[in-house]
VOMAR-803801 format. One record per residue: residue in one letter; z negated, y, x of N, C-alpha, C in turn. Coordinates in nm, 2 decimals, always signed. Example, Ala and Ser with C-alpha at 12.3 -4.5 7.8 and 13.67 -1.06 7.14 Angstrom:
residues 2
KELUM  residu      nZ      nY      nX     caZ     caY     caX      cZ      cY      cX
KELUM       A   -0.78   -0.57   +1.32   -0.78   -0.45   +1.23   -0.78   -0.33   +1.32
KELUM       S   -0.71   -0.22   +1.28   -0.71   -0.11   +1.37   -0.79   +0.00   +1.29
***
This chain:
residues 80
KELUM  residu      nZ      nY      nX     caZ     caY     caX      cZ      cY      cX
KELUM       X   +1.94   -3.97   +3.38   +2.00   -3.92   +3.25   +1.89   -3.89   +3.15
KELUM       X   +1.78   -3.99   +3.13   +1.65   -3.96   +3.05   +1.61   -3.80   +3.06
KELUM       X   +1.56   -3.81   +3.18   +1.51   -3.67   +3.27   +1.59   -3.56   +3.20
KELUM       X   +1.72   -3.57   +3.23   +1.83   -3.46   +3.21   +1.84   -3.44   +3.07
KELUM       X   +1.83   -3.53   +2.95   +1.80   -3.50   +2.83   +1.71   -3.48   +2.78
KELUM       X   +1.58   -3.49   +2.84   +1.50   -3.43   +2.80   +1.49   -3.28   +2.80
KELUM       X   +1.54   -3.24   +2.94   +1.49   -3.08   +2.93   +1.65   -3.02   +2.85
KELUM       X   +1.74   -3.14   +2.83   +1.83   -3.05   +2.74   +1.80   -3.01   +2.61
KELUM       X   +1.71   -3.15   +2.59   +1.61   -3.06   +2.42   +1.56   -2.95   +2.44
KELUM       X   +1.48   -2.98   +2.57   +1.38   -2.87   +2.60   +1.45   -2.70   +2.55
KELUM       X   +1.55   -2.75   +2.65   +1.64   -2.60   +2.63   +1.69   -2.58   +2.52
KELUM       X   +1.73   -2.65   +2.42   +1.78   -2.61   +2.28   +1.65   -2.60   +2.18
KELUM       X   +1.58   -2.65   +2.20   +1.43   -2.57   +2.17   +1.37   -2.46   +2.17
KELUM       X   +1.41   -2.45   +2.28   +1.42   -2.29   +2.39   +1.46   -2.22   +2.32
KELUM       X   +1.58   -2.24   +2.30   +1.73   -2.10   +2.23   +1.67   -2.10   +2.09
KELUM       X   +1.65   -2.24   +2.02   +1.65   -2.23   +1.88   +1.55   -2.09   +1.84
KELUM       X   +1.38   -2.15   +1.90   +1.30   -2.06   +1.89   +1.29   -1.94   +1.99
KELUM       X   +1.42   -1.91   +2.03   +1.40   -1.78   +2.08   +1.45   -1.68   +1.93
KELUM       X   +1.56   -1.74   +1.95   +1.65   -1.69   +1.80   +1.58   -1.66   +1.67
KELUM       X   +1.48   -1.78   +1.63   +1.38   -1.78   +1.54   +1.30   -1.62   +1.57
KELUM       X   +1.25   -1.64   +1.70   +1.14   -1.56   +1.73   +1.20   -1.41   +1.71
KELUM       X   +1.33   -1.40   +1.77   +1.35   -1.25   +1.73   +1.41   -1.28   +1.60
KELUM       X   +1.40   -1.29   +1.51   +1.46   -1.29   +1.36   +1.30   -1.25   +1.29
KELUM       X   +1.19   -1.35   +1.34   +1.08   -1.37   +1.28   +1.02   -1.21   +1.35
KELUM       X   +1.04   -1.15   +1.47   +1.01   -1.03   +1.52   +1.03   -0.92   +1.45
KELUM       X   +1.16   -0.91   +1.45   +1.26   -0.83   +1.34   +1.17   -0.79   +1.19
KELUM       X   +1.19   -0.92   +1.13   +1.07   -0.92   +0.99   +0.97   -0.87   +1.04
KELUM       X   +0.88   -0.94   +1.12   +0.74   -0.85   +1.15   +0.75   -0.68   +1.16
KELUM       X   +0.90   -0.68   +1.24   +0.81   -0.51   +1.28   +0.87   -0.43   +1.14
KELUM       X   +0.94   -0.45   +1.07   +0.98   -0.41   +0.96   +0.88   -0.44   +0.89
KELUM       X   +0.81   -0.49   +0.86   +0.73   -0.52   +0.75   +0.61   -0.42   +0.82
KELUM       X   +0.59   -0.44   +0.91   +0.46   -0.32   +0.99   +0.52   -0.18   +0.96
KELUM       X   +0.63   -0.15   +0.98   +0.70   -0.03   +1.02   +0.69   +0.04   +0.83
KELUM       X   +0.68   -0.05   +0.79   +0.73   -0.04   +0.57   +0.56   +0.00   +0.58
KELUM       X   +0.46   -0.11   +0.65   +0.34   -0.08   +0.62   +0.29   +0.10   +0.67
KELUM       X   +0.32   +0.12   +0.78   +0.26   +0.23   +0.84   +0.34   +0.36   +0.77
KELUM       X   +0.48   +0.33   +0.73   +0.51   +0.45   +0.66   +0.45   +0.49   +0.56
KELUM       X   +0.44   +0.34   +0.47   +0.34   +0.35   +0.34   +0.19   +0.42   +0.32
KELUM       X   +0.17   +0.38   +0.42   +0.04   +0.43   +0.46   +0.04   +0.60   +0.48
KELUM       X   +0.08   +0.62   +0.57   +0.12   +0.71   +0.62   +0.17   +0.87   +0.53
KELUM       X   +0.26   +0.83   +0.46   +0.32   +0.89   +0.35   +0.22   +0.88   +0.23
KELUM       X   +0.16   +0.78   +0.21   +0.02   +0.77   +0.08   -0.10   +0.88   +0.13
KELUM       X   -0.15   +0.87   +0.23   -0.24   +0.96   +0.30   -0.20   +1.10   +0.27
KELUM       X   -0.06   +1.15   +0.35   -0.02   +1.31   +0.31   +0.02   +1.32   +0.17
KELUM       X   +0.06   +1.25   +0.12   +0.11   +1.24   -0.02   -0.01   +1.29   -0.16
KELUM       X   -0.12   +1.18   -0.13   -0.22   +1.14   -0.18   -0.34   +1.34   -0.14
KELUM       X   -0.29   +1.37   -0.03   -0.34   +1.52   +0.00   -0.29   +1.65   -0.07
KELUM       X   -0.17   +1.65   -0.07   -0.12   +1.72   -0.17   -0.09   +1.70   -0.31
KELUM       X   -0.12   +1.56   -0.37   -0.10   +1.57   -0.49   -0.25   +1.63   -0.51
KELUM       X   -0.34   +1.59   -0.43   -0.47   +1.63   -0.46   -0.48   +1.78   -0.46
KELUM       X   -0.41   +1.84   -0.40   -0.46   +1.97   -0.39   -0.39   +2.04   -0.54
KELUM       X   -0.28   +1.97   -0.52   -0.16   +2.00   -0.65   -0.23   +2.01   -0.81
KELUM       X   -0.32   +1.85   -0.80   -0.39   +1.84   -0.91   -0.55   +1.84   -0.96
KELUM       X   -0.60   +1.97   -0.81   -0.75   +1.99   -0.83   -0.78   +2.05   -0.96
KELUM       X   -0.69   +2.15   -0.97   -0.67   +2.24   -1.13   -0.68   +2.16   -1.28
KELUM       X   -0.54   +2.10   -1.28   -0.53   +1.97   -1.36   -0.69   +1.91   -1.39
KELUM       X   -0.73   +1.85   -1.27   -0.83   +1.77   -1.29   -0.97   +1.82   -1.31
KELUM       X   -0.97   +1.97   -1.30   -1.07   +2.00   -1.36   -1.07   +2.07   -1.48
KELUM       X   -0.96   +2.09   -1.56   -0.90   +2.10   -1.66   -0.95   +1.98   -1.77
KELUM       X   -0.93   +1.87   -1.70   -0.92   +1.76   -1.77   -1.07   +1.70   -1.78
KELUM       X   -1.10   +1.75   -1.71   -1.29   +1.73   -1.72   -1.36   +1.80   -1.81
KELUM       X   -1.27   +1.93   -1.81   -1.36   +2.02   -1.88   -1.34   +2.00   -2.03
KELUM       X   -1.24   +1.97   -2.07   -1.18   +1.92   -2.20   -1.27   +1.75   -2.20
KELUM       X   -1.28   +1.72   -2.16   -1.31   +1.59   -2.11   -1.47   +1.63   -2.21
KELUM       X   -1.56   +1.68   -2.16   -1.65   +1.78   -2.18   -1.70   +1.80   -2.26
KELUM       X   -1.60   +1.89   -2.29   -1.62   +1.96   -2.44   -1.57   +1.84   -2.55
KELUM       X   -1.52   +1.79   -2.56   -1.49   +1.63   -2.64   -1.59   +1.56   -2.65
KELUM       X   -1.70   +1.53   -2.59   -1.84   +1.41   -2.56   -1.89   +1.54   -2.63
KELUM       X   -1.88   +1.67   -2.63   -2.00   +1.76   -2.68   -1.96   +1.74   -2.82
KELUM       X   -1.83   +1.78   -2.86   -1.82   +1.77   -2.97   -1.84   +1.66   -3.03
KELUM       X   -1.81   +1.58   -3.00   -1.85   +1.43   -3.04   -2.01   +1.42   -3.09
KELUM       X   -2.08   +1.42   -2.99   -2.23   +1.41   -3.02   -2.27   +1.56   -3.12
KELUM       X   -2.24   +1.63   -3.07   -2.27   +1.77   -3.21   -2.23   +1.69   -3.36
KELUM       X   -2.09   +1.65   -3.36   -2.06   +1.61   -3.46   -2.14   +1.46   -3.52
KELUM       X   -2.15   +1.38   -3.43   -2.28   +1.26   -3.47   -2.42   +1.30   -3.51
KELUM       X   -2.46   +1.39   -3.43   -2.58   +1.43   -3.45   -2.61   +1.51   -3.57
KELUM       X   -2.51   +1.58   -3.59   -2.50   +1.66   -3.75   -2.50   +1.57   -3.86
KELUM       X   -2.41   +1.45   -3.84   -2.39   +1.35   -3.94   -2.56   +1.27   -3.93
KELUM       X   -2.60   +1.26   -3.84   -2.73   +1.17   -3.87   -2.80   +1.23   -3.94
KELUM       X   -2.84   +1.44   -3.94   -2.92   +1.51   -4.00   -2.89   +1.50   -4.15
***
């Protein structure tokens, strides 16, 4: 009877963490699956916004630019 109850733990051990295991599976590949889309989608995403916002961004530099110039024109007049 010892014997016999032992591997009946055994076995409900078994089941428990099989159950666990696909629950805890489940979460894993979902959380991979969330990761790789994220990624995935940031990459193409991250391509076209870029291309979307090469204009923008050198827009924004050039104003960017012309700001530090004026700035120092305008300091440098004031120190004269």
């Amino acid at each position: 009877p010892i014997v016999e109850r032992k591997t009946h733990n055994y076995q409900v051990l078994w089941i428990q963490f099989k159950q666990v295991s696909k629950v805890m599976f489940r979460k894993i590949m979902l959380h991979v699956m969330l990761v790789i889309k994220v990624l995935f989608t940031a990459k193409y995403s991250e391509k076209i916004v870029a291309y979307e916002n090469e204009n923008a961004e050198t827009q924004a530099v050039k104003t960017l630019v012309l700001q530090v110039l004026r700035r120092s024109r305008s300091s440098s007049l004031q120190f004269m």
